[in-house]
N, C-alpha and C positions, 0 to 999 in steps of 0.2 A: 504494500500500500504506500510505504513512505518513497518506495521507489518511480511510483506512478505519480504522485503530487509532485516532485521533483521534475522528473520527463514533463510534466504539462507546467510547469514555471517555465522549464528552458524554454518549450515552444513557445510561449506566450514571449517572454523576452526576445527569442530570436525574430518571431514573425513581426512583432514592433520595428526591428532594427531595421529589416530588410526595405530598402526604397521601394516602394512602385513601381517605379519607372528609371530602369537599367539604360546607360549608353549601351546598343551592340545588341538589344534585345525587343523585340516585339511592344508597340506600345499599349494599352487599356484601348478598350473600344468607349466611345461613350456616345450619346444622342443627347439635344442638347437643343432649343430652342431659340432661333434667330428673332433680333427688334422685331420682324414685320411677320411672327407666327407660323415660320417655314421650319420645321422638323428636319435637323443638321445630323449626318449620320457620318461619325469619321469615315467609316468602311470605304461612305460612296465615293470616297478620293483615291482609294486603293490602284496604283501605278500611278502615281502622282505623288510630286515632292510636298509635303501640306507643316506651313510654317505655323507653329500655335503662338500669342500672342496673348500672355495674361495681362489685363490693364487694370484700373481703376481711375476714372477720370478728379476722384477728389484728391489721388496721390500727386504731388507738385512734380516729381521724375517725370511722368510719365504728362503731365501738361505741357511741361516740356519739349517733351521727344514732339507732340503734335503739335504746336506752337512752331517747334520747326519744321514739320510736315516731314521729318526723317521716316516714318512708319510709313504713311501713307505711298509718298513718296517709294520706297522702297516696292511695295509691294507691285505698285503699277510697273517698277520695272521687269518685274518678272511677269507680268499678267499675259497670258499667249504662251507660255514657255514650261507648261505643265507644271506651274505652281501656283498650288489655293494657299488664302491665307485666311486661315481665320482666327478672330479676335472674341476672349473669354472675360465675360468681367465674374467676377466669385465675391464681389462686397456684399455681406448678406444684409443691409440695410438698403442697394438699392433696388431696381428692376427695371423691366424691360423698355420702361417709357424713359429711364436713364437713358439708356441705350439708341433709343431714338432718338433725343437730342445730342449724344456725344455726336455719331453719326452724321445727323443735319449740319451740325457744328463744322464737322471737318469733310464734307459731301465724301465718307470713306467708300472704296468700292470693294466691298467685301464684309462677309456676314460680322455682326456681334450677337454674340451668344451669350446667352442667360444662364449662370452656374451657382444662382443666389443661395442655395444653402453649402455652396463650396465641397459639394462631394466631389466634381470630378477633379480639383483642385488637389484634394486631399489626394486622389489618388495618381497623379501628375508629380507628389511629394512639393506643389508650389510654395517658397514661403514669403517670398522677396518677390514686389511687381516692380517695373515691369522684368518680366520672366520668358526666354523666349523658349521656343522646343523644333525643331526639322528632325520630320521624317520621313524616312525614303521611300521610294513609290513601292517598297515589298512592307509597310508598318515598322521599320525597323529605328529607331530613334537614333541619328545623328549627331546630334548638336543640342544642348543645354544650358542654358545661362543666360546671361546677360546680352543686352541689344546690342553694344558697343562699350568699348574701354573708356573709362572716365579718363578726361581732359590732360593730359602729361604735360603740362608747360608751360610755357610763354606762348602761344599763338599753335601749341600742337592743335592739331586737328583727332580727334578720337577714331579709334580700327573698331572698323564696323562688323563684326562679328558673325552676324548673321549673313550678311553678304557677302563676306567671305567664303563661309561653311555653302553656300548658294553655290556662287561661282566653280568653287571645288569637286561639290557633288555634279551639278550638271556636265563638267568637266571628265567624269569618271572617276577624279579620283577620292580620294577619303580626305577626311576634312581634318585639318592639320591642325587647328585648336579644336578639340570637342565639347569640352566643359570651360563654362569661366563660370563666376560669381558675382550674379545679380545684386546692384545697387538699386536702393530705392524707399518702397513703404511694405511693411508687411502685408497679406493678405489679412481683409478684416473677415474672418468666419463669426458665426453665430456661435454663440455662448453656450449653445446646449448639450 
């Protein structure tokens, strides 16, 4: 008996530790609901590079990034080039009428998804917005972290991360930073 209460501590400990979401392994399916009530199914991107995209428009990072239209921007560069991108808000105070106005706000051409009680958040391990994720057209996760490298200098210009790990994969080859570490706001989950 005391051997079995033991065995089921360690599981519970180990299963805590374990990430969700492995660079080099298969990502979570999840479904998910866009501003304008269109039912978003990762699957359907399946052979397609699908850039994920945690935001929060009350986070000041992330007003930022769109203030300079670097997100927006970006994504239109790849549009035609078998990359979706789509964008997750997980703040569990707001909803989907949020969503419609970030959107309006910055006329984005690509869905926002509604994750208001942050389960798929949780299971994405997101803690830090904005948060990015690429995956390869087989589900396989890429690329983790941060949008771009915080500011190095006098007049540096920040290495953009995501468009890196883009250019590399569409390139063939493997993406030469995989993981960096997201700057920003944490993610606001519900309390319960």
């Amino acid at each position: 008996m005391r051997n079995l209460l033991y065995l089921f501590f360690f599981l519970m400990v180990w299963s805590n530790a374990v990430p969700a979401v492995m660079l080099g392994f298969q990502v979570p399916q999840f479904t998910l609901v866009d501003s304008y009530g269109n039912i978003i199914n990762l699957s359907d991107f399946r052979g397609k590079y699908v850039v994920l995209e945690w935001f929060d428009p009350d986070c000041v990072r992330v007003q930022q990034h769109y203030e300079q239209d670097t997100m927006r921007q970006l994504a239109l560069n790849y549009m035609g080039m078998d990359v979706v991108w789509l964008a997750i808000n997980s703040t569990y105070y707001m909803d989907q009428e949020d969503n419609i106005r970030w959107q309006d706000i910055y006329s984005l051409p690509y869905p926002l998804l509604g994750d208001f009680s942050g389960e798929v958040a949780k299971r994405y391990d997101v803690e830090t917005i904005p948060q990015m994720y690429l995956i390869d057209p087989y589900g396989t996760l890429i690329y983790k972290g941060a949008f771009e490298s915080e500011y190095g200098g006098y007049n540096a210009k920040p290495f953009n991360y995501v468009q890196a790990a883009l250019e590399e994969s569409l390139a063939g080859l493997p993406v030469s930073i995989p993981k960096t570490t997201p700057s920003g706001c944490y993610v606001k989950y519900p309390y319960y």
